[in-house]
DOGUBA-171498 format. One record per residue (C-alpha): residue number from 1; residue in three letters; x, y, z. Coordinates in steps of 0.001 Angstrom, whole numbers, plus 500000, padded with zeros to 6 digits. Example, Ala and Ser with C-alpha at 12.3 -4.5 7.8 and 13.67 -1.06 7.14 Angstrom:
2
1 ALA 512300 495500 507800 .
2 SER 513670 498940 507140 .
This chain:
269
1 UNK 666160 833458 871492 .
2 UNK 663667 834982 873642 .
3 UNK 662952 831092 875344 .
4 UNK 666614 830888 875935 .
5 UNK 666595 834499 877496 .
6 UNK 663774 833805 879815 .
7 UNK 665187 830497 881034 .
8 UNK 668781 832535 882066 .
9 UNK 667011 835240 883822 .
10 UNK 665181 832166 885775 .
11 UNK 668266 830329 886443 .
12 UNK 669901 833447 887601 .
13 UNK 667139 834340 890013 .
14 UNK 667252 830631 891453 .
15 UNK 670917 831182 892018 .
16 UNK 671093 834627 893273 .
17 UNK 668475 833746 895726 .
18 UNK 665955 836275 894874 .
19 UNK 663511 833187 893664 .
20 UNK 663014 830409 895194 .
21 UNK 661520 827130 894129 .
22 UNK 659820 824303 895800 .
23 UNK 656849 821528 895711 .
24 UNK 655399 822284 899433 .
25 UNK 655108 825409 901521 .
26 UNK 654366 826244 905229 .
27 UNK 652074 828890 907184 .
28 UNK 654251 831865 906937 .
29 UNK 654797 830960 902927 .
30 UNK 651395 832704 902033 .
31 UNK 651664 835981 904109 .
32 UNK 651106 837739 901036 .
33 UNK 647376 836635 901087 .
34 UNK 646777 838604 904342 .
35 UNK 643864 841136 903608 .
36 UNK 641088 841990 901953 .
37 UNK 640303 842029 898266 .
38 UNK 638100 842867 895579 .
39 UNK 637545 841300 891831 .
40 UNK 635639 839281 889851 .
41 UNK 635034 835768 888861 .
42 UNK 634974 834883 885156 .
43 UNK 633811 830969 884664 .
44 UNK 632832 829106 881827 .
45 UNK 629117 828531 881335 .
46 UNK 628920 824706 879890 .
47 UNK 625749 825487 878598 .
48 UNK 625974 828249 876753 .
49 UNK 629801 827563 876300 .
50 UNK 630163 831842 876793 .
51 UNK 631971 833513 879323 .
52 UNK 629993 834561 882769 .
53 UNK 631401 837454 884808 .
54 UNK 630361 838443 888391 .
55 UNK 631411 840538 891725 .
56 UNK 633619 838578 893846 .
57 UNK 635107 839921 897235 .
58 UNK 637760 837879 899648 .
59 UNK 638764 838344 903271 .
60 UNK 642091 836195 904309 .
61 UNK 643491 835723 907255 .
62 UNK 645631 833460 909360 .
63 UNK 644914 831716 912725 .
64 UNK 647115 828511 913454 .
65 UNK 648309 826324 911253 .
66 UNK 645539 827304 908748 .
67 UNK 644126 829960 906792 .
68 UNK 639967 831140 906700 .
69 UNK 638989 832903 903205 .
70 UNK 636037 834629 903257 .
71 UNK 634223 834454 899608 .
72 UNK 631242 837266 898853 .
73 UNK 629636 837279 896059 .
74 UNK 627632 840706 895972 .
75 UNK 625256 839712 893594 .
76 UNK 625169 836173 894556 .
77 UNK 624862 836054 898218 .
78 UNK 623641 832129 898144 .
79 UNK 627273 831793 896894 .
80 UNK 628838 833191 899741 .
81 UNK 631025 830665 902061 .
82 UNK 634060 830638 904425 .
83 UNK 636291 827978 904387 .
84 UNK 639346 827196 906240 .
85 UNK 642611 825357 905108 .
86 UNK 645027 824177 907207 .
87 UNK 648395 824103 906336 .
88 UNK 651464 822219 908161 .
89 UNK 654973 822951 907594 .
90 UNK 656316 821633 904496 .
91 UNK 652853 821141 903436 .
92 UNK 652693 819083 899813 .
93 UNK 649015 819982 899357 .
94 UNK 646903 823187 898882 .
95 UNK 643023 823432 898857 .
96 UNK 643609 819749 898575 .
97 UNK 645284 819349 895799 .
98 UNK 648740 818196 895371 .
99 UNK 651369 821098 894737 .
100 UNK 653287 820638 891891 .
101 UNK 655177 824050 891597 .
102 UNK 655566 827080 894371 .
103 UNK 658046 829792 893468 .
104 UNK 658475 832671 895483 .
105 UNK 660488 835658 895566 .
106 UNK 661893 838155 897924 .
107 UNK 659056 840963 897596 .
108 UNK 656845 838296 898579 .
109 UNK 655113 837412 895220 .
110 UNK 654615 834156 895138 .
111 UNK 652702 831025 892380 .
112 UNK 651454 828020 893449 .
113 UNK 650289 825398 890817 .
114 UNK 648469 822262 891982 .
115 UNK 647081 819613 889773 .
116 UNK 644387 816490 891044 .
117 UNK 642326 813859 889153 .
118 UNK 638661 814734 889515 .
119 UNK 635568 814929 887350 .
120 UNK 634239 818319 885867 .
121 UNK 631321 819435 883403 .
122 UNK 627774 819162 883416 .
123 UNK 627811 815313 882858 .
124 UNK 630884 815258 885461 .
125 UNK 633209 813472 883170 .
126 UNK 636898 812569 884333 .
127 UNK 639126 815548 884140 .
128 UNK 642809 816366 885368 .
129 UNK 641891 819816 887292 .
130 UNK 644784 821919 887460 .
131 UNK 644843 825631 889400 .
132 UNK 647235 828305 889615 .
133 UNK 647645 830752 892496 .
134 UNK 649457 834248 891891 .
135 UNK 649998 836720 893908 .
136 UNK 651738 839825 892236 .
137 UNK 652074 843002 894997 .
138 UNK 648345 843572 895235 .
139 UNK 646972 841686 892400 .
140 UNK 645755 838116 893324 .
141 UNK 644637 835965 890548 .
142 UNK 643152 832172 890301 .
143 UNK 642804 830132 887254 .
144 UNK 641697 826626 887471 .
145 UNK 641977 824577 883832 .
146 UNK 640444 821529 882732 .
147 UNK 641854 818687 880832 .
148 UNK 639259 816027 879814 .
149 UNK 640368 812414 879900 .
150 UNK 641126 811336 876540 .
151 UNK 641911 815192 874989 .
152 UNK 645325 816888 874786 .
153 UNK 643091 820650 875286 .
154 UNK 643347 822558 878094 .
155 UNK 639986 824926 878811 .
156 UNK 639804 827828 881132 .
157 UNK 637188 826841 883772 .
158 UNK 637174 829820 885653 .
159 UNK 639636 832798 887096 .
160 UNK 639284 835137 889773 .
161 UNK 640980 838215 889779 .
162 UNK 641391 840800 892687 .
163 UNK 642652 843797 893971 .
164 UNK 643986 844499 897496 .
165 UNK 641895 847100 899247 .
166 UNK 644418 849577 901229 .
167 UNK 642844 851746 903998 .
168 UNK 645934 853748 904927 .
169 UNK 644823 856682 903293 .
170 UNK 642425 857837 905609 .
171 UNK 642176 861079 903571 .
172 UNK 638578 860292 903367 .
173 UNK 637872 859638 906475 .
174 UNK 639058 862850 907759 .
175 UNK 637092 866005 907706 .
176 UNK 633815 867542 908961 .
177 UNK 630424 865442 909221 .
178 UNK 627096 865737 909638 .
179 UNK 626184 862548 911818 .
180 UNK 622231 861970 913009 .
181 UNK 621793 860667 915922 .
182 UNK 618072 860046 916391 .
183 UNK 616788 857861 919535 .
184 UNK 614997 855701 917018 .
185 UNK 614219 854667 913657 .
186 UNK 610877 856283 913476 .
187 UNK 612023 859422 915230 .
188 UNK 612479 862939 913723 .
189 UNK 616312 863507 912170 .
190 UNK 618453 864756 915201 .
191 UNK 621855 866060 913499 .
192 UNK 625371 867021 915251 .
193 UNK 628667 867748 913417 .
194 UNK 631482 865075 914095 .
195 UNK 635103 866648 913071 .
196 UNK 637853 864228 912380 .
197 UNK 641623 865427 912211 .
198 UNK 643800 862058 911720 .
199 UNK 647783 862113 912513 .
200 UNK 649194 858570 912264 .
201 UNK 646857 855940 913863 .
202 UNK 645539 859215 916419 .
203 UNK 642462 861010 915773 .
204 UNK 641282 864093 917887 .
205 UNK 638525 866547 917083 .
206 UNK 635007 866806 918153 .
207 UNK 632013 864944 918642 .
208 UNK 628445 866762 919505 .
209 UNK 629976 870016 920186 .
210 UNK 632536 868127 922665 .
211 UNK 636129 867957 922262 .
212 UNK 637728 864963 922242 .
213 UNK 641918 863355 921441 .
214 UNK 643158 860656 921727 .
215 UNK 641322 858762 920092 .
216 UNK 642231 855790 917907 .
217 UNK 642243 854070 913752 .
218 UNK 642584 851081 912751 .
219 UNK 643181 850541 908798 .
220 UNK 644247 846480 909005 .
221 UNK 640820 845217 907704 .
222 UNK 638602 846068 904700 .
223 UNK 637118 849579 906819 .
224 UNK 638611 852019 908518 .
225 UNK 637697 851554 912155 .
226 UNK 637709 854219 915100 .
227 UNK 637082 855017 919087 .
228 UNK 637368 857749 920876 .
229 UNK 635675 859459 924268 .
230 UNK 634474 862568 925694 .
231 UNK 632954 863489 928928 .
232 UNK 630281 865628 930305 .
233 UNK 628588 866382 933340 .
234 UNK 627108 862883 933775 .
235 UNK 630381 860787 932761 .
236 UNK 632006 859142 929996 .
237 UNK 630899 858511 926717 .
238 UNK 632367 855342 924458 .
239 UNK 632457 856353 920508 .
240 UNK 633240 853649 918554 .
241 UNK 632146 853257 914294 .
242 UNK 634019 852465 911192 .
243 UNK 634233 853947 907775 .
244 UNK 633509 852351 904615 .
245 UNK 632285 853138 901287 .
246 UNK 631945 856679 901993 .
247 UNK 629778 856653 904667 .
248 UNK 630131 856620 908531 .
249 UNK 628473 854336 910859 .
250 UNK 628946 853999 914887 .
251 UNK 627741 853630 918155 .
252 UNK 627511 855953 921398 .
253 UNK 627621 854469 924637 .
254 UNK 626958 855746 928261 .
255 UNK 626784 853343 931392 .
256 UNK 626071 855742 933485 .
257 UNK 623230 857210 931388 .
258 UNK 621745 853498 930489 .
259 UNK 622434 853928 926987 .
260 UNK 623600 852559 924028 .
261 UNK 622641 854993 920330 .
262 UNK 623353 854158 916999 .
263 UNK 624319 856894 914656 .
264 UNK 625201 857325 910766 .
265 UNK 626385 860300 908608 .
266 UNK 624322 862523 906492 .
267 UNK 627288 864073 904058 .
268 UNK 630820 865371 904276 .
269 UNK 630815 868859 904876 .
């Protein structure tokens, strides 16, 4: 009963329109990738034959025709790489594998199963290496499975999960900071108080006793980032920085003074 339930409520999405199904996909089809995210990645450790869980951490983003993903591995940074797939319209492959299912619906969730002939395991024996690709509002998950030629079993090599990192509340960001802005590293602390008040994508407030509006956020990447300017006697002064983490970190600088300082917060007041 419940099969046959679960196959209606599929063919009624198909026809209704609110899922769609397909074996190839374009650019635009994986929009919902955009961004930055943060997980884990659980593989299978042939040797041991346990379960290994580490950090993982994605940026994705689209220039033509293609996507680059950024992979960080925290505690693994001889892991990290960058790659970049390019995708035409009506595209049968993905990560170069053949696409065997994409579904998509019209919030924008979307699975994409692909399936290739390869080899896998620690004597690289012939395998059918199948992946899955979900993206469910801001989770992102990736589960490759092995079948070994010869066996009917299907093992979990590995999945990544993530979590897209949001930046529009800049509620954190806002507020009154102690900033030190020393000439150098071996100098003596020099501290100032930086106040942020945020409305939309403005900020205004003030910056070594100076006031300052106008200035500007951006919360599209995985920090908040910020510029502003003030003035004094001897001309204008270029603040630019991002926030991330909890902490503050930017740059001051005057061409009519020669200069160029680095600064970072103390605390939140």
């Amino acid at each position: 009963m419940k099969t046959m339930l679960r196959v209606s409520l599929f063919s009624f999405l198909l026809l209704t329109g609110s899922l769609s199904f397909s074996q190839h996909i374009k650019p635009s089809s994986l929009s919902g990738l955009y961004g930055y995210w943060k997980g884990a990645l659980t593989y299978l450790d042939y040797g041991t034959g346990k379960p290994f869980t580490m950090p993982a951490e994605l940026a994705i983003y689209p220039i033509k025709n293609a996507l680059v993903i950024q992979t960080t591995y925290p505690e693994e940074p001889q892991a990290n790489n960058n790659d970049t797939v390019f995708i035409a319209d009506e595209d049968t492959m993905f990560m170069g594998s053949k696409i065997i299912s994409f579904t998509k619906d019209s919030s924008g969730n979307f699975e994409i199963i692909t399936q290739t002939n390869g080899i896998d395991g620690n004597d690289n024996k012939p395998a059918l290496l199948r992946k899955k690709y979900s993206v469910q509002k801001d989770i992102y998950k990736v589960q490759k499975n092995i079948q070994f030629t010869g066996t009917d079993n299907w093992i979990v090599r590995h999945t990544y999960k993530f979590r897209r990192q949001n930046n529009s509340n800049t509620g954190a960001f806002a507020g009154s900071w102690i900033i030190d802005l020393r000439p150098g590293i071996a100098s003596a602390p020099y501290t100032k108080k930086f106040t942020v008040q945020v409305k939309g994508k403005e900020i205004n407030g003030t910056f070594y006793d100076t006031p300052f509006t106008g200035g500007l956020i951006n919360t599209e990447w995985n920090k908040i980032s910020f510029a502003f300017t003030t003035k004094d006697n001897s001309g204008e002064y270029v603040h630019t920085g991002f926030f991330q983490d909890g902490k503050l970190t930017g740059f001051t600088y005057s061409k009519s003074r020669g200069m160029i300082m680095p600064w970072f917060s103390i605390k939140k007041e």
